[in-house]
Predicted model as a PDB file, atoms N, CA, C, CB and O in Angstrom, pLDDT in the B-factor column:
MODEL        1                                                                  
ATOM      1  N   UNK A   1      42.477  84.695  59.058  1.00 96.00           N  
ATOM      2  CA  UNK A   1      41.716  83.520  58.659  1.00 96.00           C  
ATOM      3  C   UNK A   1      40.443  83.905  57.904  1.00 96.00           C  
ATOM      4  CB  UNK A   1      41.366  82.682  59.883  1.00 96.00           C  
ATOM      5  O   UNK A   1      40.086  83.204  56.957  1.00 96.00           O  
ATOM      6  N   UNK A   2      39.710  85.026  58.285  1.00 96.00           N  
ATOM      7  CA  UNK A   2      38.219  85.379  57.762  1.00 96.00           C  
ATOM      8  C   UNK A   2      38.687  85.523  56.304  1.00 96.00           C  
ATOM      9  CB  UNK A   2      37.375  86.911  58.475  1.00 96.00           C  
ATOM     10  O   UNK A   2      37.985  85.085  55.392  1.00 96.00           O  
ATOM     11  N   UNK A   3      39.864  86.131  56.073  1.00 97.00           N  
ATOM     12  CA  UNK A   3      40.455  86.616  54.487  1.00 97.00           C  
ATOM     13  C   UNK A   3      40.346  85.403  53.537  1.00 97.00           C  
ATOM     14  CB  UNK A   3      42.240  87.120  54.488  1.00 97.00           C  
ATOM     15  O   UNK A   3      39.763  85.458  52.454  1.00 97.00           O  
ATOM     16  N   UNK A   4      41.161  83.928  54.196  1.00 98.00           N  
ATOM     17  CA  UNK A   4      41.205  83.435  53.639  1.00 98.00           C  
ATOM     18  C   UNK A   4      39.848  82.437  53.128  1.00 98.00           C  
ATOM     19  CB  UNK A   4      42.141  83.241  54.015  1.00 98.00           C  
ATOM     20  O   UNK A   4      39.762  82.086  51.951  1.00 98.00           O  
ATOM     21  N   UNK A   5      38.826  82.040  54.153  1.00 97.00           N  
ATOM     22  CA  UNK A   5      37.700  81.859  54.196  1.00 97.00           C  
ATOM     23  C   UNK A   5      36.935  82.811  53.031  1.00 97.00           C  
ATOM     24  CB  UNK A   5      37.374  82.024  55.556  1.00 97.00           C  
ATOM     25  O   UNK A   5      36.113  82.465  52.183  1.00 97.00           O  
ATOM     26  N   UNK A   6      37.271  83.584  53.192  1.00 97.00           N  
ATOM     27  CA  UNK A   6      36.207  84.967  52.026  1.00 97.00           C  
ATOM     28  C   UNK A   6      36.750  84.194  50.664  1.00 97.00           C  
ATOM     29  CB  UNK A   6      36.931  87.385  52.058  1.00 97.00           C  
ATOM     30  O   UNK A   6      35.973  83.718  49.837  1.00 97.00           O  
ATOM     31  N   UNK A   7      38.576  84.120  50.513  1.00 96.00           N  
ATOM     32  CA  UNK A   7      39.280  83.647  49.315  1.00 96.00           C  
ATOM     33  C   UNK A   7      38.553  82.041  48.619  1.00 96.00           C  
ATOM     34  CB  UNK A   7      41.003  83.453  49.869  1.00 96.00           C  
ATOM     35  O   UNK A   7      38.293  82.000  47.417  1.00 96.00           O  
ATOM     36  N   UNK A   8      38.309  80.902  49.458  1.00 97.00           N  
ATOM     37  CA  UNK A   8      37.505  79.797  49.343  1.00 97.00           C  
ATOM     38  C   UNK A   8      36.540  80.193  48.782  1.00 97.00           C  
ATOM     39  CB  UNK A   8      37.182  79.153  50.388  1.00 97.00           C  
ATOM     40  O   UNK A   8      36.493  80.145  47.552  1.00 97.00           O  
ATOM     41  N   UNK A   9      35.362  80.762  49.627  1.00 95.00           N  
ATOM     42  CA  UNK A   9      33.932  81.256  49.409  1.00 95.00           C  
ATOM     43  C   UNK A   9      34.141  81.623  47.844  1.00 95.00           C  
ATOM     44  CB  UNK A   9      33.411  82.670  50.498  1.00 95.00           C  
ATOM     45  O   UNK A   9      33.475  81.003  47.015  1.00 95.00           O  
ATOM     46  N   UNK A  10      34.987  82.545  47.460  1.00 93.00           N  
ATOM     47  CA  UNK A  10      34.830  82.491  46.068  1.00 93.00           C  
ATOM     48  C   UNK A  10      35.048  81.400  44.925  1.00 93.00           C  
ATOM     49  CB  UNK A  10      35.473  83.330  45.788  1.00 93.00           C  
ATOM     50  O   UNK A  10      34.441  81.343  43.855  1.00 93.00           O  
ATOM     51  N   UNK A  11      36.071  80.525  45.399  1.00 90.00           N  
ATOM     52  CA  UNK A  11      36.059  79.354  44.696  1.00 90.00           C  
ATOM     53  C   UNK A  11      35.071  78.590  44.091  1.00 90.00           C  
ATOM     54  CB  UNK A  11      36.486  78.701  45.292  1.00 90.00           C  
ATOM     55  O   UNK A  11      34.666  78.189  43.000  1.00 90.00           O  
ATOM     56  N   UNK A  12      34.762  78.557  45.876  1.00 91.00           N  
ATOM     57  CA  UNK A  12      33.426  77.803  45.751  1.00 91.00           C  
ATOM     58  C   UNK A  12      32.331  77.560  46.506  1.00 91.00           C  
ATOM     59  CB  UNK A  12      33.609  76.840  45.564  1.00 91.00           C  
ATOM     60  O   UNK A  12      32.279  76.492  47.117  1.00 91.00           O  
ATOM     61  N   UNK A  13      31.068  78.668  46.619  1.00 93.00           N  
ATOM     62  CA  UNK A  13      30.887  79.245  47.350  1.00 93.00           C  
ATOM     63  C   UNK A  13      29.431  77.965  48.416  1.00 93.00           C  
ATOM     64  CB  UNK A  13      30.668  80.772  46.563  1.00 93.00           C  
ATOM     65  O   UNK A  13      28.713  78.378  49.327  1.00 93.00           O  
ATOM     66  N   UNK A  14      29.437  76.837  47.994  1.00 94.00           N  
ATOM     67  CA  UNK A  14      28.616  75.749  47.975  1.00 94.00           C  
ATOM     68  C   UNK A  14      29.319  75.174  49.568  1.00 94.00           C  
ATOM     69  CB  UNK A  14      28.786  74.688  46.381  1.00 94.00           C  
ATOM     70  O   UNK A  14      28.647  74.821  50.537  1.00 94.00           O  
ATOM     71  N   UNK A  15      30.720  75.204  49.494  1.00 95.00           N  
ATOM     72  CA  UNK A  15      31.311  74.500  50.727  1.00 95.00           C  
ATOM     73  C   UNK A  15      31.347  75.240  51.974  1.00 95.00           C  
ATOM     74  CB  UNK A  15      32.671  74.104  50.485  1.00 95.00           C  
ATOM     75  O   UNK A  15      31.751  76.393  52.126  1.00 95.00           O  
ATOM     76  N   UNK A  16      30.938  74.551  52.738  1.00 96.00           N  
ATOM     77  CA  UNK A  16      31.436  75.267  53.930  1.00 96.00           C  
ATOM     78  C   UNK A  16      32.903  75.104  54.218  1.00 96.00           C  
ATOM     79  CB  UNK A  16      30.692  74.826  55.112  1.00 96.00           C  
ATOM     80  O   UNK A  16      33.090  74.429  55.230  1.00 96.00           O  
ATOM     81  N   UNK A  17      33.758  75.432  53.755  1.00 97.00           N  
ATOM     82  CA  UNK A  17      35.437  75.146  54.171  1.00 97.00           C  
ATOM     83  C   UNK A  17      35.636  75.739  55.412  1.00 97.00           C  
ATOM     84  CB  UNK A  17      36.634  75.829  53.122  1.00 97.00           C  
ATOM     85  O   UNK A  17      36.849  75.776  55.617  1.00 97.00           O  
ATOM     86  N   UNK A  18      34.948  76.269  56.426  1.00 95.00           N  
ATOM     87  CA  UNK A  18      35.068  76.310  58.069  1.00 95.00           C  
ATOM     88  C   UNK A  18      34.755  74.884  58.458  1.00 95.00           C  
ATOM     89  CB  UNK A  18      33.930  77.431  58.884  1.00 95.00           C  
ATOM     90  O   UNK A  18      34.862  74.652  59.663  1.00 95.00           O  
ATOM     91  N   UNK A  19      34.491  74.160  57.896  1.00 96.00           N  
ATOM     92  CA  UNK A  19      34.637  72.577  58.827  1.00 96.00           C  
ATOM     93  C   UNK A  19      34.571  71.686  57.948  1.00 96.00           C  
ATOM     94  CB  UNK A  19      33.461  72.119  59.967  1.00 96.00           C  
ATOM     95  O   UNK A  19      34.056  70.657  58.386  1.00 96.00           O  
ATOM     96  N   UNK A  20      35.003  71.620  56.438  1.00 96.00           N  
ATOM     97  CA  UNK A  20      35.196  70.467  55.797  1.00 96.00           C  
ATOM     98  C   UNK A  20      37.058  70.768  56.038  1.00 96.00           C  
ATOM     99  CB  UNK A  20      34.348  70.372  54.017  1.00 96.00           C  
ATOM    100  O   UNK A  20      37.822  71.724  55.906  1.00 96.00           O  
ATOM    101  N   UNK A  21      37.155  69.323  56.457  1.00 97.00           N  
ATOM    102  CA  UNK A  21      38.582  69.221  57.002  1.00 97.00           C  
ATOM    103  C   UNK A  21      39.289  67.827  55.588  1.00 97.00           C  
ATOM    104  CB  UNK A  21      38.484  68.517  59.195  1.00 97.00           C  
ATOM    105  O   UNK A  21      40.320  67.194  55.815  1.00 97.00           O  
ATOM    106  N   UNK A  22      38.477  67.639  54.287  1.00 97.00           N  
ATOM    107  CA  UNK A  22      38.919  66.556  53.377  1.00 97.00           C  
ATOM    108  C   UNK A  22      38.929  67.456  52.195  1.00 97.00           C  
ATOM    109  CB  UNK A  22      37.941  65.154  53.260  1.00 97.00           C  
ATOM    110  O   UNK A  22      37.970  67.146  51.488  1.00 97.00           O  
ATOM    111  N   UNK A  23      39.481  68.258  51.773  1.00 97.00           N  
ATOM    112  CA  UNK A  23      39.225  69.240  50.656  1.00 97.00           C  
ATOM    113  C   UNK A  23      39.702  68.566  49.506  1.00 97.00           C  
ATOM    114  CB  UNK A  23      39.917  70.643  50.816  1.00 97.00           C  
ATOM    115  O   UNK A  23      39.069  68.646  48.453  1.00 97.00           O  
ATOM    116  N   UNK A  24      40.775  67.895  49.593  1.00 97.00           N  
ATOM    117  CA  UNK A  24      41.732  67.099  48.637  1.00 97.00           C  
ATOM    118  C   UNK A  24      41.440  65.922  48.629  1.00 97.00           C  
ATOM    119  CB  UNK A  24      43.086  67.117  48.890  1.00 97.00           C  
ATOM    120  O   UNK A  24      41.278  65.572  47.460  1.00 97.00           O  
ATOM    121  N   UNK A  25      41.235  64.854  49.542  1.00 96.00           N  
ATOM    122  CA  UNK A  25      41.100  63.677  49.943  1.00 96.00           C  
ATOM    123  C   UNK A  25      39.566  63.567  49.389  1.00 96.00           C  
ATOM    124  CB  UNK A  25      41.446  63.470  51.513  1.00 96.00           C  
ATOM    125  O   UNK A  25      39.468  62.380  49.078  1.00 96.00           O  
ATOM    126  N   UNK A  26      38.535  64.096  49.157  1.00 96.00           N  
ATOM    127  CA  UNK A  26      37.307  64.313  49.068  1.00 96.00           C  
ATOM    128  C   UNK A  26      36.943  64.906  47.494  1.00 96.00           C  
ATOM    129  CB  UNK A  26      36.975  65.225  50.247  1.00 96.00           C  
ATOM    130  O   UNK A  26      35.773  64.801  47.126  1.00 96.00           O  
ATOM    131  N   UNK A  27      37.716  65.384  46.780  1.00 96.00           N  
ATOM    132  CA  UNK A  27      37.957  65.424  45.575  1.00 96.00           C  
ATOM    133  C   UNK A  27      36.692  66.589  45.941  1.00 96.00           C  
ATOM    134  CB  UNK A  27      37.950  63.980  44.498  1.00 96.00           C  
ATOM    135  O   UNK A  27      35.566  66.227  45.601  1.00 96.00           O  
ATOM    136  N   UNK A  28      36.798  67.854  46.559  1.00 95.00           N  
ATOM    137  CA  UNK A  28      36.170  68.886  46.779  1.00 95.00           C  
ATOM    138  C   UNK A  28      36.910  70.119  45.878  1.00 95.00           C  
ATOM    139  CB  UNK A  28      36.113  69.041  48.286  1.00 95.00           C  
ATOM    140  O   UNK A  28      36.301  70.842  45.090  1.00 95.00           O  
ATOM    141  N   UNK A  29      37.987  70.176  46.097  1.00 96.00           N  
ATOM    142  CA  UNK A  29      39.471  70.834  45.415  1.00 96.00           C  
ATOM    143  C   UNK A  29      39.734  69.683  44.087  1.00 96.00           C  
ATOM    144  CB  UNK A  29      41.139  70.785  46.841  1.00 96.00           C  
ATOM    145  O   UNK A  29      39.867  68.460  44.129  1.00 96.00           O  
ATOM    146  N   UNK A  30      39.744  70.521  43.071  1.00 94.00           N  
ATOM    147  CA  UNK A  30      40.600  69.919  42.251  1.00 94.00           C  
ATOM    148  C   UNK A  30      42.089  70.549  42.080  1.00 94.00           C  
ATOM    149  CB  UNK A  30      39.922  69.863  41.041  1.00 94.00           C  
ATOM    150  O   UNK A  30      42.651  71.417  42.747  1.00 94.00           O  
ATOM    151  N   UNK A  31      42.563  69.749  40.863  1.00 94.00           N  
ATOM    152  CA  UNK A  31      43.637  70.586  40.615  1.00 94.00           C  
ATOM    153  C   UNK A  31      43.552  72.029  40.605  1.00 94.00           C  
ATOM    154  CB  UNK A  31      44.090  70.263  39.536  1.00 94.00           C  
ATOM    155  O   UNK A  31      43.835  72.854  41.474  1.00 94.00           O  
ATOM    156  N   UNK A  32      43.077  72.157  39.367  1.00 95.00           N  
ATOM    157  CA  UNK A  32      42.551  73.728  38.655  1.00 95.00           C  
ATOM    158  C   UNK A  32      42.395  75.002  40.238  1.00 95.00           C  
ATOM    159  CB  UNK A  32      40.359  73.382  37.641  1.00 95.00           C  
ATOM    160  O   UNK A  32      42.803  76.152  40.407  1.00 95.00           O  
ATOM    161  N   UNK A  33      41.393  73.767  41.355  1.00 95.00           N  
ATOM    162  CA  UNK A  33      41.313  74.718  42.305  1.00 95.00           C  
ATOM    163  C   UNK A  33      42.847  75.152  42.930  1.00 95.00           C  
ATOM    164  CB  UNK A  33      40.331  74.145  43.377  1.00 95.00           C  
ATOM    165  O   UNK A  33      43.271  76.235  43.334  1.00 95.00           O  
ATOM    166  N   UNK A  34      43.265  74.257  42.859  1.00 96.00           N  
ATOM    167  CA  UNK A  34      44.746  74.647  43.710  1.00 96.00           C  
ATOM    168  C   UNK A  34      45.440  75.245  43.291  1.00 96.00           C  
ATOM    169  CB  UNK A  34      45.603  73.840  44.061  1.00 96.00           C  
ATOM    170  O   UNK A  34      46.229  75.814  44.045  1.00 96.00           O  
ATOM    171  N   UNK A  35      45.525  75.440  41.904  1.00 96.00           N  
ATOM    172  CA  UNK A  35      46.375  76.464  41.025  1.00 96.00           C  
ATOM    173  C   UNK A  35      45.942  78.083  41.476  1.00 96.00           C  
ATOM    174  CB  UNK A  35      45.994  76.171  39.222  1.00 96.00           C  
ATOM    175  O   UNK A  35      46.703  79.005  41.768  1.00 96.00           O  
ATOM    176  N   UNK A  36      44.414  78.072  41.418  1.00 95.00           N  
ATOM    177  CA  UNK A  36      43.741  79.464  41.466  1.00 95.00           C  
ATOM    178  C   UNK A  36      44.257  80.014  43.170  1.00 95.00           C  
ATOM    179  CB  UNK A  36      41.713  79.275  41.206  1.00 95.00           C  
ATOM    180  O   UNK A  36      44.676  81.090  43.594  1.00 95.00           O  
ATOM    181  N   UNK A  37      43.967  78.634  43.841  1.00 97.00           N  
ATOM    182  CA  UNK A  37      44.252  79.768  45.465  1.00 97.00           C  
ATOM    183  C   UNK A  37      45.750  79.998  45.742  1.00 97.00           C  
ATOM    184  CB  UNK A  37      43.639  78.915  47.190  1.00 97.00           C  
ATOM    185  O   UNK A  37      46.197  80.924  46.418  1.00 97.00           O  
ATOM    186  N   UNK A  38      46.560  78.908  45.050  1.00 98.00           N  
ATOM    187  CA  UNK A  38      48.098  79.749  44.927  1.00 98.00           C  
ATOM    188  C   UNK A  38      48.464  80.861  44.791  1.00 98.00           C  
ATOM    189  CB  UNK A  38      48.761  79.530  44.113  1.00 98.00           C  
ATOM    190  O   UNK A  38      49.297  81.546  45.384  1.00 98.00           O  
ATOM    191  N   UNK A  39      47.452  81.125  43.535  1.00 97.00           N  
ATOM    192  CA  UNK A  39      47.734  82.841  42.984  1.00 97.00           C  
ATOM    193  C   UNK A  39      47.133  83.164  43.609  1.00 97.00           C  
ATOM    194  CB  UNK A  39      47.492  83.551  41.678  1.00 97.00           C  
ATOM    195  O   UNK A  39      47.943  83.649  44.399  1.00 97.00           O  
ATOM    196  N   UNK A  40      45.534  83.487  44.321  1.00 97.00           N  
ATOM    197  CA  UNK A  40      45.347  84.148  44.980  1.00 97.00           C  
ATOM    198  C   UNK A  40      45.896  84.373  46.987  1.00 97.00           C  
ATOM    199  CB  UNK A  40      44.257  83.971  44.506  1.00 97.00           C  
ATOM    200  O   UNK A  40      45.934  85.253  47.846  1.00 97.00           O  
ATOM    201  N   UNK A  41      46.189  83.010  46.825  1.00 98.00           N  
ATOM    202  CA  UNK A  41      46.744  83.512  48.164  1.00 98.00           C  
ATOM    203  C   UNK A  41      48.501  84.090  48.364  1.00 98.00           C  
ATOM    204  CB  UNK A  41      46.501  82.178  49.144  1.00 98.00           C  
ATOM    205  O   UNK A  41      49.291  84.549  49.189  1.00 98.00           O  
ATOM    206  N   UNK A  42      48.377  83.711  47.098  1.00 98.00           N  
ATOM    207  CA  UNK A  42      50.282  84.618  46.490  1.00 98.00           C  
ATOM    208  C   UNK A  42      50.466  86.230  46.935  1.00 98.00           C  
ATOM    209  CB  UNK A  42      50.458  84.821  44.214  1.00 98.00           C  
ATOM    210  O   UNK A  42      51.253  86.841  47.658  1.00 98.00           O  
ATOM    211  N   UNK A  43      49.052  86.656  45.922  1.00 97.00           N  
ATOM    212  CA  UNK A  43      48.780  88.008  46.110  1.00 97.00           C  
ATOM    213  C   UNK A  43      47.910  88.453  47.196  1.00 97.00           C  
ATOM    214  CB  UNK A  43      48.289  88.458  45.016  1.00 97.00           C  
ATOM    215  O   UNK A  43      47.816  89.675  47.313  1.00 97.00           O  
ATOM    216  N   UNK A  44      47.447  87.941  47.775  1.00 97.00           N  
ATOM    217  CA  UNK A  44      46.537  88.583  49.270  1.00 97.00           C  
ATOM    218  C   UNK A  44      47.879  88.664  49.979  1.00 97.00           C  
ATOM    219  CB  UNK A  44      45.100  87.359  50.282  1.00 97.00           C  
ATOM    220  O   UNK A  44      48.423  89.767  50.032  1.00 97.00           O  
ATOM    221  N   UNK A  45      48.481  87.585  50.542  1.00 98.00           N  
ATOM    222  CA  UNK A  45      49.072  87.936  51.565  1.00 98.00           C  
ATOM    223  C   UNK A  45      50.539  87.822  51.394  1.00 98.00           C  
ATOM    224  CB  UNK A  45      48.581  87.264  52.578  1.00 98.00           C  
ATOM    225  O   UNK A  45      51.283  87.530  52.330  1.00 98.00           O  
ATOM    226  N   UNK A  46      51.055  88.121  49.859  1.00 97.00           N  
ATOM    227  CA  UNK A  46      52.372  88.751  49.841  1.00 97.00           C  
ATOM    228  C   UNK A  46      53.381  87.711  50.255  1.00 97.00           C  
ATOM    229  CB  UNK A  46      52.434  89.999  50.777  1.00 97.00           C  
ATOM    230  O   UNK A  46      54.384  87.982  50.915  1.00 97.00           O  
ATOM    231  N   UNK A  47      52.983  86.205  49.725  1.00 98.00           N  
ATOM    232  CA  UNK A  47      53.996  84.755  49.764  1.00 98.00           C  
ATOM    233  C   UNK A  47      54.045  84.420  48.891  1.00 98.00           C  
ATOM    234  CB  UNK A  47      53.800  83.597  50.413  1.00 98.00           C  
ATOM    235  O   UNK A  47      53.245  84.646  47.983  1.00 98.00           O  
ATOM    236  N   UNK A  48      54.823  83.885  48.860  1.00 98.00           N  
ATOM    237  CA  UNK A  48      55.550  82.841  47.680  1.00 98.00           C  
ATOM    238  C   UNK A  48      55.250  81.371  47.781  1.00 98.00           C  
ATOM    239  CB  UNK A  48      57.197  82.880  47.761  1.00 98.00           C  
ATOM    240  O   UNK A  48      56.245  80.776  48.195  1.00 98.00           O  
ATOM    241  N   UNK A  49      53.845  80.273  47.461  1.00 98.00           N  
ATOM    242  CA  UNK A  49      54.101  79.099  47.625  1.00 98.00           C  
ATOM    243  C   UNK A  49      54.740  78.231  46.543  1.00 98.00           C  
ATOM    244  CB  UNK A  49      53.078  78.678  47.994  1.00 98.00           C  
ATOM    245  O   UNK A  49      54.358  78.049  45.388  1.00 98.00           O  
ATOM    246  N   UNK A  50      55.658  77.804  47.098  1.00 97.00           N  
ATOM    247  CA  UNK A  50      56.542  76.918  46.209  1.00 97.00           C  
ATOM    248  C   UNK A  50      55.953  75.686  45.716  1.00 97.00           C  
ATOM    249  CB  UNK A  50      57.746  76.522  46.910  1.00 97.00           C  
ATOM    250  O   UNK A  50      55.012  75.210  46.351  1.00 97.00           O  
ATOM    251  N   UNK A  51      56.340  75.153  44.758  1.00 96.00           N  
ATOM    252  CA  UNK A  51      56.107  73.362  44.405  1.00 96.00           C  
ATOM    253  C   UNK A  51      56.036  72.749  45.738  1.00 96.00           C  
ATOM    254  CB  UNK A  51      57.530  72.479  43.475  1.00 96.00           C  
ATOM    255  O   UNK A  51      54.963  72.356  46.197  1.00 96.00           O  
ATOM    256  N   UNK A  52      57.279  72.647  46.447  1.00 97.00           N  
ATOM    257  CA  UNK A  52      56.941  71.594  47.453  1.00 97.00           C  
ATOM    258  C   UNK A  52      56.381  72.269  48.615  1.00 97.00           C  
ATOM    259  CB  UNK A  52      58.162  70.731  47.872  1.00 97.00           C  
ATOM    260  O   UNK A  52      56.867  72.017  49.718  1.00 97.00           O  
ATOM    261  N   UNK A  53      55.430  73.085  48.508  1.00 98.00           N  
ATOM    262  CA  UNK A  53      54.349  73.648  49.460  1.00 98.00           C  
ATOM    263  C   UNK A  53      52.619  72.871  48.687  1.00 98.00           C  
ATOM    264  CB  UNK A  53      54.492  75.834  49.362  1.00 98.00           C  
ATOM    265  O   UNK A  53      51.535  72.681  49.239  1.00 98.00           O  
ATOM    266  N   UNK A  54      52.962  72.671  47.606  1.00 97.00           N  
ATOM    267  CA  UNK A  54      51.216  72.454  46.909  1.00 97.00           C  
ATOM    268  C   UNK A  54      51.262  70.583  47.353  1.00 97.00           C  
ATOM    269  CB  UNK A  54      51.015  72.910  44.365  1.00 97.00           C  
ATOM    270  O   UNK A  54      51.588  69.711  46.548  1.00 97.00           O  
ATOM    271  N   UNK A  55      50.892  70.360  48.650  1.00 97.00           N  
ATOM    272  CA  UNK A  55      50.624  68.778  49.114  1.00 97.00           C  
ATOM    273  C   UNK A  55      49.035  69.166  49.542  1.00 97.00           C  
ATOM    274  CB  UNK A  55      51.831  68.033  50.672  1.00 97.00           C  
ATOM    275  O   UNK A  55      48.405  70.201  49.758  1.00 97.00           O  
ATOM    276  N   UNK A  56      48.821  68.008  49.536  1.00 96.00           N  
ATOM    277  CA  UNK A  56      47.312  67.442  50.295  1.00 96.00           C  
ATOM    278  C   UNK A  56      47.396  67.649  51.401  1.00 96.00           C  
ATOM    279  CB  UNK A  56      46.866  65.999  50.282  1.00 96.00           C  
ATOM    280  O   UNK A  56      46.293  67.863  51.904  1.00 96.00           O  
ATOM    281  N   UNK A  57      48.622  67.718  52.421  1.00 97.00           N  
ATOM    282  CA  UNK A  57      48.024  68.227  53.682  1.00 97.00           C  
ATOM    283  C   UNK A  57      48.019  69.692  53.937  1.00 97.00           C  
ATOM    284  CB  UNK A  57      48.688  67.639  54.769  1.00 97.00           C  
ATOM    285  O   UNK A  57      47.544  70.270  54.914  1.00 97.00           O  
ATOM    286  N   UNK A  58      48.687  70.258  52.792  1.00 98.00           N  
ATOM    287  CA  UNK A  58      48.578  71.387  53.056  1.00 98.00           C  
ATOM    288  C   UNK A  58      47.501  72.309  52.640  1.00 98.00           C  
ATOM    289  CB  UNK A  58      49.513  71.723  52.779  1.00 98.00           C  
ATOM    290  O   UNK A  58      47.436  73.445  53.110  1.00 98.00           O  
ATOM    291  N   UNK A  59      46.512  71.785  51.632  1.00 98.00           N  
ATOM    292  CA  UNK A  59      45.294  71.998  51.392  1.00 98.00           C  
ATOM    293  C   UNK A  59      44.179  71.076  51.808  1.00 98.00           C  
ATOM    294  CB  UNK A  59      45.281  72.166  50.238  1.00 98.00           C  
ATOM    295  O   UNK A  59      43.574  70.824  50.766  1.00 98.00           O  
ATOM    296  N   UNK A  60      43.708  70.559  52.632  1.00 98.00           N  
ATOM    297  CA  UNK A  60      42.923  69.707  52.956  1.00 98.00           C  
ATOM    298  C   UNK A  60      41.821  70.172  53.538  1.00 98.00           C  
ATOM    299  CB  UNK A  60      43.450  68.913  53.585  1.00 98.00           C  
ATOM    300  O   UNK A  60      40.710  69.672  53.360  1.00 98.00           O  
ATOM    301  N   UNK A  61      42.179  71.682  54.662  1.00 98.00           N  
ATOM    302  CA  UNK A  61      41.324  72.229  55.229  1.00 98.00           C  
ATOM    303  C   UNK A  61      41.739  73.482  55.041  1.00 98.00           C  
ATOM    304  CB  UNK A  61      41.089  71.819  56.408  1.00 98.00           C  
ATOM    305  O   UNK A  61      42.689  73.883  54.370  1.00 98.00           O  
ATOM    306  N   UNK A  62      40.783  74.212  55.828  1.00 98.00           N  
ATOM    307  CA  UNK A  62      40.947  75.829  55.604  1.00 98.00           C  
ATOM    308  C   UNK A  62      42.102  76.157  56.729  1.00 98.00           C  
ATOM    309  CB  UNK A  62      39.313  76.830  55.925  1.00 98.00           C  
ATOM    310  O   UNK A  62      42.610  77.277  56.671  1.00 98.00           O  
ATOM    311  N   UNK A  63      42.490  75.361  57.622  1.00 98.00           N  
ATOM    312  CA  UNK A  63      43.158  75.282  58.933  1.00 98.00           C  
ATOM    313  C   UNK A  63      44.355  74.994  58.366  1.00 98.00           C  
ATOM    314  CB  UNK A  63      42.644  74.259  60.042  1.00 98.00           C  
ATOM    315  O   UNK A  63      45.296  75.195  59.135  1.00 98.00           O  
ATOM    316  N   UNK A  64      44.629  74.622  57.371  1.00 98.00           N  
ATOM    317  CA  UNK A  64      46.118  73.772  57.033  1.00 98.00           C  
ATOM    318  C   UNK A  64      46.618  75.101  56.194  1.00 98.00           C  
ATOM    319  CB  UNK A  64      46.015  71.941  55.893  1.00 98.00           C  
ATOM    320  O   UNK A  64      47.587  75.747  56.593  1.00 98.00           O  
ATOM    321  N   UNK A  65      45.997  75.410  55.178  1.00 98.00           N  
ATOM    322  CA  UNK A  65      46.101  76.443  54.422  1.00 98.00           C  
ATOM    323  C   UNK A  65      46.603  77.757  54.924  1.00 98.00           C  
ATOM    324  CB  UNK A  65      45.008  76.570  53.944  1.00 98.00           C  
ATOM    325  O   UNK A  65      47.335  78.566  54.355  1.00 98.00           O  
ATOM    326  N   UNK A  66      45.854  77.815  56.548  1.00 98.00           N  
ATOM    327  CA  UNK A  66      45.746  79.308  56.905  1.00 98.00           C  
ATOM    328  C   UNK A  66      47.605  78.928  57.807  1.00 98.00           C  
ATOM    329  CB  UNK A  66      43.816  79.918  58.214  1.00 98.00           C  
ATOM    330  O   UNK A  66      48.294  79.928  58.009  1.00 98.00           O  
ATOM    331  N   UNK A  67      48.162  77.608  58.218  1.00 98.00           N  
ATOM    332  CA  UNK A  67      48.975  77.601  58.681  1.00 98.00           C  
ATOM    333  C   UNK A  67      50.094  77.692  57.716  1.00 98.00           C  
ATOM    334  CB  UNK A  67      48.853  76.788  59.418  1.00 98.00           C  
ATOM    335  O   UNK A  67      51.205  78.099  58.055  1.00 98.00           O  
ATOM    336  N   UNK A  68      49.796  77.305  56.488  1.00 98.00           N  
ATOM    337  CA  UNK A  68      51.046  77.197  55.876  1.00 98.00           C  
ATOM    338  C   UNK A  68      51.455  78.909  55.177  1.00 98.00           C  
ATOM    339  CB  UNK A  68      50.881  75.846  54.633  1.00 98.00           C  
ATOM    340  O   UNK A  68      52.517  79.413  54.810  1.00 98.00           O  
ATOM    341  N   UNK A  69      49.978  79.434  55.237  1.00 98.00           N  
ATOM    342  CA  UNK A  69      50.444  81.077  54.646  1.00 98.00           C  
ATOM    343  C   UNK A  69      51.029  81.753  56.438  1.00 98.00           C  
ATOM    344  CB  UNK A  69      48.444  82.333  53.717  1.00 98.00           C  
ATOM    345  O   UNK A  69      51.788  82.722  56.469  1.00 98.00           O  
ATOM    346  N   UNK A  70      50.555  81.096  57.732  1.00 98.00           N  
ATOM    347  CA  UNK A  70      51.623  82.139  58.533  1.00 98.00           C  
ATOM    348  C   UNK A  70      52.861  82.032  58.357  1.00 98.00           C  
ATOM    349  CB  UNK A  70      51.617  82.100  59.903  1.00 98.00           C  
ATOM    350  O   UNK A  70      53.688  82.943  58.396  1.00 98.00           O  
ATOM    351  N   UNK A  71      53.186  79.973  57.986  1.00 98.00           N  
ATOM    352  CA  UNK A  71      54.605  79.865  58.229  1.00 98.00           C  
ATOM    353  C   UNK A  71      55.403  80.777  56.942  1.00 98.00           C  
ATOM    354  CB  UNK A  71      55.028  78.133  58.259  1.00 98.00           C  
ATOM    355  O   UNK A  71      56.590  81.016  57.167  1.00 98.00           O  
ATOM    356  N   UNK A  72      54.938  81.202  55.862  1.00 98.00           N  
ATOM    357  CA  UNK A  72      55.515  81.138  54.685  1.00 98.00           C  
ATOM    358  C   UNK A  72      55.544  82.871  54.933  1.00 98.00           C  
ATOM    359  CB  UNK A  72      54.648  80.268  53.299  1.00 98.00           C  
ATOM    360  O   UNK A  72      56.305  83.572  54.266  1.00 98.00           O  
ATOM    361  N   UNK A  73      54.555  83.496  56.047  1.00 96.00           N  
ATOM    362  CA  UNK A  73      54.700  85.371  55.937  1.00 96.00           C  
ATOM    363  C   UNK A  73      55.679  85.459  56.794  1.00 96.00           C  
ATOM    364  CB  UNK A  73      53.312  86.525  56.475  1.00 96.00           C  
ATOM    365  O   UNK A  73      56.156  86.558  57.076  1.00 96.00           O  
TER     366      UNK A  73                                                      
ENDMDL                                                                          
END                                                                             
């Protein structure tokens, strides 16, 4: 989780994404952002997220994110 937290922080280093739980819903994430942590969370932790992995609940929080890269390692 700290990995992926560090991965955010670079996005954007203004949010606290340890407890904003509306990342998408909140228009905090844009598109553009969701493209970038695909690839980067493609290559950190060695997954593949598919099209029907890039939803709003699956980026919303840093908690949703960090579940969908265990289910996907």
């Amino acid at each position: 989780m700290d990995e992926l937290l560090e991965i955010l922080k670079e996005t954007n280093s203004e949010v606290d994404f340890a407890t904003e739980k509306s990342l998408i819903d909140n228009g905090v994430l844009d598109s553009f952002d969701v493209v970038q942590l695909v690839m980067k969370l493609n290559e950190e932790f060695d997954i593949e997220i598919g099209a029907e992995e890039i939803t709003p609940e699956n980026f919303n929080s840093a908690e949703a994110m960090w579940a969908m890269v265990q289910r996907l390692q």
